[in-house]
N, C-alpha and C positions, 0 to 999 in steps of 0.2 A: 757116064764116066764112072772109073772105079772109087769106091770110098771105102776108109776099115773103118765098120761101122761096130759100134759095141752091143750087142745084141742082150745081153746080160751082166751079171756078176763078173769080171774076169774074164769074161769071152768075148772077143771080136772076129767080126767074120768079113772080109770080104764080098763086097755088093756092089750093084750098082746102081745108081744114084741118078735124080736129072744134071746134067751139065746146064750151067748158067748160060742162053742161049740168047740174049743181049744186052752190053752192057747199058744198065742205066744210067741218066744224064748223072755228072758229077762222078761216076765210079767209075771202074775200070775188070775188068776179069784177067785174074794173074793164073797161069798155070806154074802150080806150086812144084818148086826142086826141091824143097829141102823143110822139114820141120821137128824142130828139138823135142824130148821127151824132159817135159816139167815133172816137177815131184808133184804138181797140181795134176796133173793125168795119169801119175801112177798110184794115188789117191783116192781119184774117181773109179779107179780100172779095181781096186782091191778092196775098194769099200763102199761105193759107189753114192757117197758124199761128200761135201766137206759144209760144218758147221750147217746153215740152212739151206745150202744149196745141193739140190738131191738128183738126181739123175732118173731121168723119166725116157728110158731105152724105146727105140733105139737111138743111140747117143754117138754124138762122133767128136773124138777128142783131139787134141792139137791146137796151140797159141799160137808156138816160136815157129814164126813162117819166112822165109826166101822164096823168089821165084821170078818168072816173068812175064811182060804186062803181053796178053794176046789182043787187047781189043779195048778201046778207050769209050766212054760215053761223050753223049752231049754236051758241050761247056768245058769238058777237060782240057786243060792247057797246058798242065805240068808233064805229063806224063805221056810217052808215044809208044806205040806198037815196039817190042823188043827191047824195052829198058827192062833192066834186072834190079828188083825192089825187094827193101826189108819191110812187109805187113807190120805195124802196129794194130794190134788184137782188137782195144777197145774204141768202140765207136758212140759218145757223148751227147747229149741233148740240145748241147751249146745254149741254152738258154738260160739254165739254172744260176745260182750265185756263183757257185764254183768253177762253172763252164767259165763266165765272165769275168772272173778274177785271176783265169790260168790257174785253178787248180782242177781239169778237168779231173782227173783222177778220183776225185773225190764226188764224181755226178753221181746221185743216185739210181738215173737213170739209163746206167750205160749198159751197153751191149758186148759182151765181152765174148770173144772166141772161146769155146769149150768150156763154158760155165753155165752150168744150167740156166734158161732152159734152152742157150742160145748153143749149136751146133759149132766146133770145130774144122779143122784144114788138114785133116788126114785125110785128102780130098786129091786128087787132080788140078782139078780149077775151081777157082775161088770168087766173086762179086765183091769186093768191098769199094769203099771210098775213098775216091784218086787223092784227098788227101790227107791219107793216112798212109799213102803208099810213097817208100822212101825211095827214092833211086838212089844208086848203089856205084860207087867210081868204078872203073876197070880193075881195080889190084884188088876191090874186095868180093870176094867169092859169095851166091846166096846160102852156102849154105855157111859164111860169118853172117850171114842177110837174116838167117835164122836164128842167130845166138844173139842181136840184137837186141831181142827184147828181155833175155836175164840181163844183159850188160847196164841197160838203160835202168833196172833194179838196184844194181850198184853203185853206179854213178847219182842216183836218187839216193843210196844210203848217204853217199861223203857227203852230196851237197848240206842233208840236213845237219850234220852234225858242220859244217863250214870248213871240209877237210883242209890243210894248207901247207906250204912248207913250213920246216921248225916242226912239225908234231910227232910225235907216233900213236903205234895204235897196236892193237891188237882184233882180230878177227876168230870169233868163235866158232868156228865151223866151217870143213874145208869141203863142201858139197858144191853143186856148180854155184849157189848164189854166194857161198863166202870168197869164193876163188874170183869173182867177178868185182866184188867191193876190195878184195886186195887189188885186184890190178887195176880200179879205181881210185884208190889211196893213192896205191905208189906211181899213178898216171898226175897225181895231183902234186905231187914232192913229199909225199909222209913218208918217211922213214927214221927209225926203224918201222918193219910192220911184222907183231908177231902171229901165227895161225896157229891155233887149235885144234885138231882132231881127236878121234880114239883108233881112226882107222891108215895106218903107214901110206896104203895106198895114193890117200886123198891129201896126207900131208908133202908125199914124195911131188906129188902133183905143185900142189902150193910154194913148195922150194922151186919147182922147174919156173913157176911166171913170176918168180921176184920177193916169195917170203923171206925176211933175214931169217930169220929164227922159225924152227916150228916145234909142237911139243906135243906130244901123244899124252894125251890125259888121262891114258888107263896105265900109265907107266908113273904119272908124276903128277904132283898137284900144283894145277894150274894156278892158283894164285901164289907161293909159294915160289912158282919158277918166274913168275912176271915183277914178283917184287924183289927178287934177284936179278934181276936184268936191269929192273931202273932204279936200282938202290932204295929200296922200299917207298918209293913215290909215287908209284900207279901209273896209268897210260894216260895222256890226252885223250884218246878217242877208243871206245870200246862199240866193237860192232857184232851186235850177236845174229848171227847167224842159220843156229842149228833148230831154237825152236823147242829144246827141251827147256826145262821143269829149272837142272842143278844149273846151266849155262848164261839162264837169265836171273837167275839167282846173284848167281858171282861175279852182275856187271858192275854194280854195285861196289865190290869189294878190290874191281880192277881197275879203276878208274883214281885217276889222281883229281887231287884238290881243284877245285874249279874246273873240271874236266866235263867230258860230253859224251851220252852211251847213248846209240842207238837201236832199235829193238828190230830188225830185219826178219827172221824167222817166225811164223807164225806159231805158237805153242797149243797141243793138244788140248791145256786146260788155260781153259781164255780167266779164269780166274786162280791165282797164285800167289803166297805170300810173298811179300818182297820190302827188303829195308827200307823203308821212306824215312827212316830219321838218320843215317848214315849218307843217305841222298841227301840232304837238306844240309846238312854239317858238313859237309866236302862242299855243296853250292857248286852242286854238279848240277848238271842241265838233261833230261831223259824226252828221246827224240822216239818216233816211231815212224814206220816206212808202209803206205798201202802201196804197192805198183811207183808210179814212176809219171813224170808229167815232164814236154817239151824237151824229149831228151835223144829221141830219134838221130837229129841231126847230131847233136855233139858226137854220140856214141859209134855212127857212122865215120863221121872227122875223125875219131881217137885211133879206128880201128885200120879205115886208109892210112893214116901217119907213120903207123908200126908204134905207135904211144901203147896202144893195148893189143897184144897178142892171141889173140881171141881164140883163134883155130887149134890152137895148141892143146886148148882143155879137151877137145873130143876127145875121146877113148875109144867110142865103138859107133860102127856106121850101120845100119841096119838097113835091108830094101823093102820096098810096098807093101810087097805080097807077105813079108814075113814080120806084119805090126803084129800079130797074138805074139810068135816067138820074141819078136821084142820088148812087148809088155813084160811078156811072162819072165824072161832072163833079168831085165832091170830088177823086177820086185825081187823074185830070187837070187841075185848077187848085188846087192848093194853096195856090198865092201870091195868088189873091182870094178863096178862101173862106173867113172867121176862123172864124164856130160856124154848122150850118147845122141844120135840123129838117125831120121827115118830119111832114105832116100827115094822120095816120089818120084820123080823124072831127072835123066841128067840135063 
C-alpha cells in the first residue's frame, strides 16, 4: 500500500509500505479517506521533535483520521465490513491507575498515532482497535470523521473549566484548536465568547462558527478591549489556546474574580514566569488540558446534530500524492491556512 512516509528533515516521499494483511482478533483494518494536518505533524515535519519525543525516520505522520472499516477481527461485534469510522489515535494500557479511573489520557503507557516512536495514518489502511473505532451516522462525513479528534480537544478544554450557560469567555488563539473550544463553549450556552488572534484570516474564520466579538491583538491590547467589554470584571472562563509566552501570561489578568483559565496550547518554554499571587487574590482556579478522554462519542453527537459545525473550519483539501506540497505550503503560509486535510481515498 501507499504511505507518505517522512524520509528526513522536511522531506516526505511517497513509498510503499506492507498493507495489514489480517485483521487481528479485537481490531478491525480501516481504509483511511481523510486525515487532518495537526500543528503536532507540522512540528515534527520542520523540526523533527517536540520536547522528548524525537523522530527516528523513517517516520510516517498523521493522527486526525476518518475512513472505512475493510475487515473486522475475531470477537468484534461493534463494528461491520463498510461502517464509516472516526479513529481515536491513542491506544492505553487499560491497566494502569489512570486507565482504571477513566483518565486514560493520562497512561503513561500509550500508543499514540504519529508520536514517536509509534508510526502514523498517512497510510491507506490502517490496523487499530475496534474499540477505538467510532462509527459515524449517515449525515456525518469521514472527513468531519477526521476533525474528530481536535474537536474532542475542545470539548476536553470546556469540560475542565465546567463551561455552562450564564458564562462567558474568551479564547486566545483562533488556530484549529481555538476555533474548536469556541464552538465547544458556544455548543455548551457560553456567550458572550470573545477570540483572539494577530492573524484577520483566522479571526474572520472564528466570526464565521459563532465568535461574538474578535480582536486582532497586533492592532489593540487585549486586556484593555476585554475589560471594556465587561466593564472591567474579567471573563468567566479564559481558554488559552495559542501556546505563546505573552498569551499565557495575560490569562491571568483576563479572567474575572473567582473565575477559571485553562491552559490548551502547549508553550515553547514549558517553563515561564507567571502571576501566582494575582491567581490566588482573584481565587481563580488554573486548569490544564493533555488530549482529551471519553469524548469520541459526545463530539460525534454534537457534530451529527448541526450543534458543532465542524466542516466549516477546513480551508484547504489536499491529495495523497501531494503530502510534501502540503507540508511544505501549511509551514509556509500559516497565516491563510486555518484547518487543512489530506485526501487519501474517496
Amino acid at each position: 500500500m501507499k504511505a507518505a512516509v517522512m524520509t528526513s528533515l522536511g522531506h516526505i516521499e511517497m513509498k510503499n509500505v506492507p498493507k495489514p494483511e489480517k485483521a487481528a482478533p479485537g481490531k478491525a483494518i480501516v481504509k483511511v479517506e481523510y486525515v487532518g494536518i495537526c500543528g503536532s505533524d507540522l512540528h515534527y515535519f520542520e523540526h523533527g521533535k517536540i520536547g522528548d519525543y524525537i523522530v527516528d525516520y523513517p517516520f510516517i505522520l498523521g493522527h486526525e483520521s476518518g475512513g472505512v472499516v475493510t475487515e473486522v477481527g475475531e470477537g468484534v461485534t461493534n463494528l461491520k465490513v463498510g461502517d464509516r469510522v472516526a479513529l481515536e489515535p491513542g491506544v492505553t494500557c487499560g491497566k494502569c491507575e489512570f486507565c482504571k479511573t477513566g483518565r486514560y489520557n493520562l497512561c503513561p503507557d500509550v500508543e499514540f498515532f504519529a508520536t514517536p516512536p509509534f508510526d502514523g495514518t498517512f497510510v491507506e489502511y490502517v490496523e487499530h482497535p475496534a474499540d477505538m473505532c467510532f462509527k459515524l451516522p449517515d449525515n456525518v462525513s469521514t472527513m468531519e470523521g477526521a476533525l474528530i479528534e481536535p474537536l474532542a480537544v475542545g470539548l476536553h478544554a470546556a469540560n475542565q473549566v465546567n463551561a455552562q450557560i450564564g458564562q462567558n469567555a474568551v479564547v486566545l488563539g483562533s488556530g484549529c484548536i481555538g476555533l474548536v473550544t469556541l464552538m465547544s463553549l458556544k455548543a455548551k450556552g457560553v456567550s458572550p465568547v470573545y477570540v483572539v488572534d494577530v492573524i484577520d484570516k483566522r479571526l474572520e474564520m472564528a466570526k464565521k462558527l459563532g465568535a461574538d466579538v474578535v480582536i486582532n491583538a497586533a492592532k489593540e491590547n487585549t486586556v484593555d478591549a476585554i475589560m471594556k467589554l465587561t466593564d472591567g470584571a474579567g471573563v468567566d472562563l479564559v481558554c488559552e489556546t495559542a501556546g505563546s509566552k505573552v498569551t499565557t501570561q495575560s490569562t491571568v489578568e483576563l479572567v474575572k474574580r473567582g473565575g477559571d483559565i485553562v491552559l490548551v496550547g502547549m508553550s515553547p518554554d514549558s517553563v515561564l514566569p507567571y502571576d501566582i499571587g494575582t491567581l490566588m487574590n482573584k481565587e481563580a482556579t488554573l486548569h490544564t488540558v493533555f488530549r482529551y478522554r471519553n469524548l469520541y462519542p459526545v463530539a460525534i453527537a454534537a457534530v451529527a446534530s448541526g450543534a458543532i459545525p465542524l466542516k466549516d473550519m477546513v480551508t484547504n483539501v489536499f491529495e495523497f500524492d501531494d503530502t510534501q506540497h502540503a507540508m511544505s505550503y501549511n509551514c509556509e503560509n500559516k497565516a491563510d491556512v486555518v484547518k487543512a486535510v489530506i485526501k487519501v481515498a474517496d
